[in-house]
N, C-alpha and C positions, 0 to 999 in steps of 0.2 A: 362682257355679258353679265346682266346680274341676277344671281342667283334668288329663284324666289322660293318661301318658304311654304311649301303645301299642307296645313292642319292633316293631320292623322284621322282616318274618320271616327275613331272612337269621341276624339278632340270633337269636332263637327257635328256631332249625336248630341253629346254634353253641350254644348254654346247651342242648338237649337231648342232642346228642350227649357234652357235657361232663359232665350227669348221667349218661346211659348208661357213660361210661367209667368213669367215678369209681366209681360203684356195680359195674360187674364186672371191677374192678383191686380192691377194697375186702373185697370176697366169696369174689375168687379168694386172695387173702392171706388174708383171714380164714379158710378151706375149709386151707388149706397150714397154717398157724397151730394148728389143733387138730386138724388129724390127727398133727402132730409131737409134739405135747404130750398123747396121749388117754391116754397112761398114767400121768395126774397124777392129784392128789388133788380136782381144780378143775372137774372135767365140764361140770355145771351152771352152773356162773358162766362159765366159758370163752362157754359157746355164749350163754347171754342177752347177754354182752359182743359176742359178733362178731354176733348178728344185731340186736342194738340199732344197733351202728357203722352197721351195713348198712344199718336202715334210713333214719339219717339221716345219710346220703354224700349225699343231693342238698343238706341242706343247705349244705354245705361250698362248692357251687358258686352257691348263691343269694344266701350271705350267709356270705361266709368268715372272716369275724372272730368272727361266733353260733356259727357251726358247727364251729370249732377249740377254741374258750370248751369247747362241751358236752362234744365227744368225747376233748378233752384227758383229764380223769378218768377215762374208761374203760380208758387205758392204765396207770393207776395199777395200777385190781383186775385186769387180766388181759394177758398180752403179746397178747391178741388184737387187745386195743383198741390196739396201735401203728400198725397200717396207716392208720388210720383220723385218729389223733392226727398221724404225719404227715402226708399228704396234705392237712388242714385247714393244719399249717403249711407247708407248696409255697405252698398257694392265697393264706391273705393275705401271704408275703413277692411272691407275684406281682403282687399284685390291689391291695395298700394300699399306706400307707408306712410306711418305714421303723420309725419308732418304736415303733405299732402289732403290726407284724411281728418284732421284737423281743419284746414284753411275751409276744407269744401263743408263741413260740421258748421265751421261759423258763419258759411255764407246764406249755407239754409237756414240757421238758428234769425240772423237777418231777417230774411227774406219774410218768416212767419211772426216776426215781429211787427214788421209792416203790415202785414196782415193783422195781427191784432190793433194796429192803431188805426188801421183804416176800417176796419171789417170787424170790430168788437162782438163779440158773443157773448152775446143777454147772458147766458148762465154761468159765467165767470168774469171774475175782474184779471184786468189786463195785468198785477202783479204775481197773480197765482197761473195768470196764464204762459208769463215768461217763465216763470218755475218749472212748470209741467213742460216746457218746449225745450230748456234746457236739461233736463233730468235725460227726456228723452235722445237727445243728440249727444250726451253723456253714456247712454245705455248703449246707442246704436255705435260708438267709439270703441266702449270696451269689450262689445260682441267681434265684433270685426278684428279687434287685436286680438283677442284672445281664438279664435276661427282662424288668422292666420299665425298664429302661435303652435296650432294644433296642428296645423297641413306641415309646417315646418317640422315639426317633428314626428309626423309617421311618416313625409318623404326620408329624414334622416332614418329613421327605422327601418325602410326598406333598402335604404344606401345601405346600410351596416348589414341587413340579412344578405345583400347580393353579394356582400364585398369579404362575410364570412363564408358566400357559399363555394364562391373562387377560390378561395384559401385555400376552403376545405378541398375542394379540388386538384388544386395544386400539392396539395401535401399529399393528398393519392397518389397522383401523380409521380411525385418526389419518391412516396416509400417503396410504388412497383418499381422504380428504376435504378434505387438503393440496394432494393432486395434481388430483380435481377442481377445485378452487381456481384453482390456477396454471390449468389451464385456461378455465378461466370468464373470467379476466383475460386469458390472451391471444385469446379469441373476442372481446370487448369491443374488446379493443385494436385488432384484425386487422378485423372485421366493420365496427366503425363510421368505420373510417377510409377501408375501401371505400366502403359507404354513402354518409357526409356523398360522396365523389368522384361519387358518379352523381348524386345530390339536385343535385349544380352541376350538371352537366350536363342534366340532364331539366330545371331550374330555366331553363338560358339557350336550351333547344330551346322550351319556354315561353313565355317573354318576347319571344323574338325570331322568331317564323316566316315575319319577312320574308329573315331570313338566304339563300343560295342553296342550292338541292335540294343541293350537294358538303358545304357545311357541315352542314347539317344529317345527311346522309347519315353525314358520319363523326363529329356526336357520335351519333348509333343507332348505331353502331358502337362507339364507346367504350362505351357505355351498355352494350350487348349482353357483351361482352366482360368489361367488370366484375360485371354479374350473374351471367355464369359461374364468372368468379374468383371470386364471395363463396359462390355454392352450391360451391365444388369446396372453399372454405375453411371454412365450415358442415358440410358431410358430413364433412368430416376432422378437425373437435370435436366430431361428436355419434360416429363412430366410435371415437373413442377414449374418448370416456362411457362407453361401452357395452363397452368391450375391456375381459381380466377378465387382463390380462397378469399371470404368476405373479411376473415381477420385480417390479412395483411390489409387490405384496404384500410382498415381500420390506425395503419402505419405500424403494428406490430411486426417490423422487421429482422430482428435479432435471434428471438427466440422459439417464434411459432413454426418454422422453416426445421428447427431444431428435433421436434417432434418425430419427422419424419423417419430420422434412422441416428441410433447412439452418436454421440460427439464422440473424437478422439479423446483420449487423456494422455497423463506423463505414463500412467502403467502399460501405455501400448507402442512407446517408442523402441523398447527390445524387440518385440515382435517384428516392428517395422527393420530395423535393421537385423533383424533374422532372414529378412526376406532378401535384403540386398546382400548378406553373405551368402544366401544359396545361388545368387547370380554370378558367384566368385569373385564380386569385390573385398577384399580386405578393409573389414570396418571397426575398431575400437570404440567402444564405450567408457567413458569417466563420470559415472553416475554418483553425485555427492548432493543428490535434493535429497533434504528431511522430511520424510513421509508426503509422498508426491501422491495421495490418495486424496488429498485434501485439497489441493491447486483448485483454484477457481474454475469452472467453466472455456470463460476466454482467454487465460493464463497458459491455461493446459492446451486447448484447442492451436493458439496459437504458435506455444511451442513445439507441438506435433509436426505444425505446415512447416515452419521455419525447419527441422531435421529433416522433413519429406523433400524440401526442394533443393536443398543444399545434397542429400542422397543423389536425387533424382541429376542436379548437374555434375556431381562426381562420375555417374557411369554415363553422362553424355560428352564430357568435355576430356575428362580422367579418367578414360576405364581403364579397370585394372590398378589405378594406385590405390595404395590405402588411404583411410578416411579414419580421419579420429573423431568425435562427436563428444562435447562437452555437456555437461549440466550442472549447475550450481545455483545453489537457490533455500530458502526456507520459507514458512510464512511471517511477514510484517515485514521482509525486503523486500527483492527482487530474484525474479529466475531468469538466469543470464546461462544463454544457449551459447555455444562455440562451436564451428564447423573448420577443418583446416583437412587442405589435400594438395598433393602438390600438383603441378600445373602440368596440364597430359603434354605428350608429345605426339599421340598418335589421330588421326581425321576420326570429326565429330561424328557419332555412332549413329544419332538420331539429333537434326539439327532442333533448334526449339528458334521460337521468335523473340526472344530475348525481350519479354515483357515477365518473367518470373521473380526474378529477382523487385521490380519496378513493386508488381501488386503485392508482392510480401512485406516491401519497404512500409507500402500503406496501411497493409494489414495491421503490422506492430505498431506505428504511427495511432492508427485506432485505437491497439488496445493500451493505448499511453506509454510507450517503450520507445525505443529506438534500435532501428537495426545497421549494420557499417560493412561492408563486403569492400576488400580489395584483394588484388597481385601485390606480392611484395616477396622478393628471397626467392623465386622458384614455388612458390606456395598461395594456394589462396585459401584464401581466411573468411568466414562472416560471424559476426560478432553479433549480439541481439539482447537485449537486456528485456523484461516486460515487468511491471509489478505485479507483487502478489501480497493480497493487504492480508489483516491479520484474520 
């Protein structure tokens, strides 16, 4: 079956109004053409000539290279048929190429040659009148190149506007799915380190209800309090899911997000393992960074996650053993994190999906580091190095 190609009607508006003009620009010169000339010897052939032209001017716009072909000769037998012989050459030096527009240029340039040697015009000699016919099939050349010189380059124009507007969309695209990203890893980060902290805690209210009403009282208190803190820190990743902020469109991903609530730093990793020894893990600290007040932004931020999640898998996989946490570092090296705990023996507290470790990898990956976690000895270890420029 073969496919045919149906014109678009806009296409079909434009190609008719093109035959409408061409035909009463073609008519109206042909009408002006033999009323100049009715007192020639030629009547008869004058008029067959302009209303043959006439009739076939739509070719010209259907098929302009046919239609310059046919009406080229009419301009030979009568100056009616010039209108027409032009206008056929406008069309293919517009419509084709060059070389094409060319052949069809020398056939009219012909045709009104013969015309002048047959059909001579009292008010010029036949030298000055090859000039002028040439001058003009030279003019109607360089109209038509340079008209399709000019459609070739606002079609490219508009290619480039569509093909930046996709970009640009896609790079929207790219940066809501970057940024929900970065957040899905710090909900991970932030959520499950809360979590695993209450699981110890409802874990030792559990175990132990011989504790006294004070004890118990303030871990439902701790318990209480963190549950709060994880809904107020849940509401504040699923609001920002849901926030359609025109900056980040704008691909500002990194740090507009930032805005919303303080980064961590190196000065708040004591705190954080303050918190994991109130759950009664045994945690040491080896703090030897030189003024960790000054750490970069994603320096800091990073090695905040990297201690939260190494914490967070010690009281899910190790509760109960101690945890030593390393830091060493200055500016214009590197700040190289160390985690080591030995390997639990008792059933995981709160299981996790085992994608923690994975998105951390990435994270220090991003912030140009590397991080290395293994078992070895009874012990597991993560190692993590990040720069920290001067």
């Amino acid at each position: 079956m073969t496919d045919v190609t149906v014109p678009r009607p806009d296409c079909r508006r434009r190609r008719a109004l093109a035959v409408a003009a061409t035909m009463s620009v073609t008519g109206g010169l042909n009408a002006l053409t033999i009323w100049g000339g009715w007192n020639g010897g030629h009547r008869g052939l004058d008029l067959a000539v302009g209303l043959l032209s006439w009739v076939l001017a739509p070719l010209l716009v259907w098929r302009p290279a046919v239609g310059a072909l046919v009406v080229a000769p009419l301009a030979a037998l009568s100056p009616v048929g010039s209108p027409a012989a032009t206008a056929g050459t406008l069309q293919v030096a517009r419509r084709c190429r060059f070389s094409l527009a060319a052949a069809v240029a020398a056939v009219g340039f012909a045709a009104h040659v013969a015309q002048g040697a047959w059909r001579p015009n009292g008010g010029i000699s036949l030298g000055w009148w090859l000039l002028l016919i040439a001058l003009a099939h030279g003019a109607l050349l360089g109209w038509g190149a340079w008209a399709q010189a000019r459609a070739a380059l606002i079609r490219s124009l508009r290619d480039r506007a569509r093909r930046a507007e996709a970009e640009q969309g896609r790079r929207v695209a790219e940066a809501r799915i970057a940024e929900r990203h970065r957040i899905a890893r710090e909900m991970h980060d932030v959520l499950a380190h809360r979590l695993s902290l209450l699981a110890t805690f409802a874990g030792a209210m559990e175990y132990r209800p011989d504790s006294s009403p004070e004890r118990l009282a303030g871990a439902a208190g701790v318990v209480r309090a963190g549950v709060h803190q994880a809904l107020d820190e849940l509401r504040e990743v699923v609001t920002l899911l849901r926030d359609d902020d025109p900056r980040t469109a704008d691909g500002e991903t990194s740090d507009v997000r930032a805005d919303y609530r303080p980064q961590p730093a190196l000065t708040d990793i004591p705190r954080l393992i303050g918190e994991s020894r109130e759950t009664g893990t045994p945690v040491q600290l080896r703090d030897e960074v030189d003024d960790p007040s000054t750490a970069p932004t994603v320096t800091a931020r990073t090695a905040y996650r990297i201690v939260q999640e190494g914490l967070t898998n010690a009281r899910k996989h190790a509760c109960g053993q101690p945890v030593v946490v390393t830091l060493r570092g200055r500016p214009g090296a590197r700040l190289v994190v160390e985690i080591r705990n030995p390997l639990g023996t008792e059933p995981v507290v709160t299981p996790g999906a085992g994608v923690g470790l994975i998105g951390l990898t990435e994270r220090v990956h991003l912030a140009g580091g590397q991080l290395d976690h293994r078992a070895d000895d009874g012990e597991f270890r993560v190692h993590a190095w990040i720069p920290w420029p001067a």
